[in-house]
N, C-alpha and C positions, 0 to 999 in steps of 0.2 A: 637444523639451523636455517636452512635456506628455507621453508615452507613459511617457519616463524618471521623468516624477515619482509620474504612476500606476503605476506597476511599482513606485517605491520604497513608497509608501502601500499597496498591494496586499500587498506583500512583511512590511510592520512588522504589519499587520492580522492577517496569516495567524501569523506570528512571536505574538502578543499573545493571540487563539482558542486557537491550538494550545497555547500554556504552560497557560493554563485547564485544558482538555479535557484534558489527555494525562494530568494523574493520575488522573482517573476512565478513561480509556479504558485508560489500560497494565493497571490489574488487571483488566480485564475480558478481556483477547485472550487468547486458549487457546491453547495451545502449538502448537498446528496454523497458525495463524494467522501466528504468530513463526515457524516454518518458512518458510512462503510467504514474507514481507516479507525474509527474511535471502537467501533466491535471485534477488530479485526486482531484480537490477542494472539494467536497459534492460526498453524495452516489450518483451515476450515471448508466445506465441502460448498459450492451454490445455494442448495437448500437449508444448509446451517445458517449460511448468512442472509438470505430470505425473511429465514426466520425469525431469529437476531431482530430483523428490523421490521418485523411485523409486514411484512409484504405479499403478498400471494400469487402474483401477477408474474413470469417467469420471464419473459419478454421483455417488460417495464426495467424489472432489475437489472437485466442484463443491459438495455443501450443508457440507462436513465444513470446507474450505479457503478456496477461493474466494468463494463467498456471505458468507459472515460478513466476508470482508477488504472486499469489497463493500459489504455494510449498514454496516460504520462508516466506511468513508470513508478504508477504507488503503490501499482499491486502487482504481486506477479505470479505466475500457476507454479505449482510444482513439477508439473511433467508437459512442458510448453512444447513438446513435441507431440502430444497427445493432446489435442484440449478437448476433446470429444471425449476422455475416459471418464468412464465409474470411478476411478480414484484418483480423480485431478482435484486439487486443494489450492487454494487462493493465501497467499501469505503477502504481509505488509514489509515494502522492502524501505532503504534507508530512505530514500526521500519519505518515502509516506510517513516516517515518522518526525521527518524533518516537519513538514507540512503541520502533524499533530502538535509539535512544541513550539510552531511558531503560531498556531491559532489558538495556545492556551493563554491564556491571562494572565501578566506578571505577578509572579510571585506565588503562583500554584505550583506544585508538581504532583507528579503520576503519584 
Protein backbone atom coordinates (compact mmCIF):
# COMPACT_ATOMS: atom_id res chain seq x y z
CA UNK A 1 0.00 0.00 0.00
CA UNK A 2 2.66 2.46 0.69
CA UNK A 3 4.77 1.96 -2.66
CA UNK A 4 1.08 2.37 -4.52
CA UNK A 5 0.67 5.50 -2.83
CA UNK A 6 4.19 6.93 -3.41
CA UNK A 7 4.05 6.02 -6.95
CA UNK A 8 0.58 7.83 -7.18
CA UNK A 9 2.13 11.07 -5.16
CA UNK A 10 5.40 10.66 -7.39
CA UNK A 11 3.26 10.34 -10.54
CA UNK A 12 0.72 13.82 -9.59
CA UNK A 13 4.27 15.69 -8.68
CA UNK A 14 5.89 14.81 -11.83
CA UNK A 15 2.40 15.49 -13.75
CA UNK A 16 2.27 19.25 -11.70
CA UNK A 17 6.64 20.15 -12.45
CA UNK A 18 6.18 19.13 -15.91
CA UNK A 19 2.75 21.30 -16.75
CA UNK A 20 5.01 24.32 -15.24
CA UNK A 21 8.17 23.66 -17.13
CA UNK A 22 7.05 22.43 -20.50
CA UNK A 23 6.08 25.93 -21.79
CA UNK A 24 9.35 27.34 -21.19
CA UNK A 25 11.10 24.05 -22.19
CA UNK A 26 9.01 23.37 -25.65
CA UNK A 27 10.20 26.59 -27.14
CA UNK A 28 13.44 26.09 -26.28
CA UNK A 29 14.13 22.32 -27.99
CA UNK A 30 15.61 22.58 -31.38
CA UNK A 31 14.29 20.66 -33.89
CA UNK A 32 17.24 18.22 -33.61
CA UNK A 33 16.03 17.39 -30.30
CA UNK A 34 12.20 16.83 -31.50
CA UNK A 35 13.74 14.44 -33.89
CA UNK A 36 15.52 12.36 -31.34
CA UNK A 37 12.40 12.31 -28.71
CA UNK A 38 9.80 11.43 -31.74
CA UNK A 39 12.20 7.87 -32.49
CA UNK A 40 12.75 7.57 -29.10
CA UNK A 41 9.93 4.50 -28.39
CA UNK A 42 12.02 1.96 -25.82
CA UNK A 43 15.41 2.44 -24.14
CA UNK A 44 17.73 2.36 -27.34
CA UNK A 45 21.42 2.01 -27.66
CA UNK A 46 23.58 5.55 -29.44
CA UNK A 47 24.10 3.74 -32.61
CA UNK A 48 20.38 2.61 -32.71
CA UNK A 49 19.48 6.13 -32.51
CA UNK A 50 22.04 7.27 -35.07
CA UNK A 51 20.71 5.14 -37.03
CA UNK A 52 17.06 5.85 -36.60
CA UNK A 53 18.03 9.24 -37.88
CA UNK A 54 20.07 8.56 -40.69
CA UNK A 55 23.29 10.05 -39.17
CA UNK A 56 26.74 8.77 -39.32
CA UNK A 57 28.76 11.36 -37.64
CA UNK A 58 29.19 10.18 -33.75
CA UNK A 59 30.28 13.29 -32.47
CA UNK A 60 27.67 15.62 -34.41
CA UNK A 61 24.87 13.28 -32.66
CA UNK A 62 26.11 13.42 -29.57
CA UNK A 63 26.69 17.47 -28.95
CA UNK A 64 24.06 18.43 -31.94
CA UNK A 65 21.22 15.64 -30.47
CA UNK A 66 21.88 13.75 -27.72
CA UNK A 67 23.62 16.21 -25.22
CA UNK A 68 21.05 18.89 -25.39
CA UNK A 69 18.11 16.05 -24.91
CA UNK A 70 20.35 15.13 -21.99
CA UNK A 71 20.86 18.75 -20.33
CA UNK A 72 17.24 19.25 -20.15
CA UNK A 73 15.94 16.21 -18.84
CA UNK A 74 14.29 14.65 -21.98
CA UNK A 75 16.34 11.87 -22.13
CA UNK A 76 17.94 10.05 -19.71
CA UNK A 77 20.63 6.89 -19.70
CA UNK A 78 19.77 3.82 -18.22
CA UNK A 79 22.82 3.22 -16.22
CA UNK A 80 23.92 7.17 -15.58
CA UNK A 81 26.49 5.83 -13.44
CA UNK A 82 28.05 4.21 -16.31
CA UNK A 83 27.70 6.37 -19.50
CA UNK A 84 30.81 5.08 -21.01
CA UNK A 85 29.20 1.24 -20.97
CA UNK A 86 28.40 -1.13 -23.85
CA UNK A 87 25.10 -1.43 -22.44
CA UNK A 88 23.99 2.17 -21.69
CA UNK A 89 20.47 2.75 -23.43
CA UNK A 90 18.91 6.35 -23.75
CA UNK A 91 15.05 6.32 -22.81
CA UNK A 92 12.56 9.40 -23.10
CA UNK A 93 11.62 10.55 -19.80
CA UNK A 94 8.21 12.45 -18.86
CA UNK A 95 9.14 15.74 -19.92
CA UNK A 96 10.27 14.55 -23.24
CA UNK A 97 7.04 13.24 -23.73
CA UNK A 98 5.55 16.28 -22.37
CA UNK A 99 7.65 18.28 -24.93
CA UNK A 100 6.19 15.54 -28.00
CA UNK A 101 2.39 16.34 -26.95
CA UNK A 102 2.77 19.67 -26.81
CA UNK A 103 4.50 20.01 -30.42
CA UNK A 104 1.90 17.81 -31.95
CA UNK A 105 -0.97 19.55 -33.65
CA UNK A 106 -4.46 19.81 -32.13
CA UNK A 107 -6.31 17.17 -32.50
CA UNK A 108 -3.76 14.35 -33.41
CA UNK A 109 -2.89 11.67 -31.31
CA UNK A 110 -0.14 9.03 -31.11
Amino acid sequence: MTDQLTDQLTDQLTDQVTGEVIGEVTDQVDDEVRQLLSILHAAMKRSELQAALGLKHAAHFRDVYLRPALDGGLVEMTLPDKPTSRLQRYRITAGGRAVLKAARPPGRQP
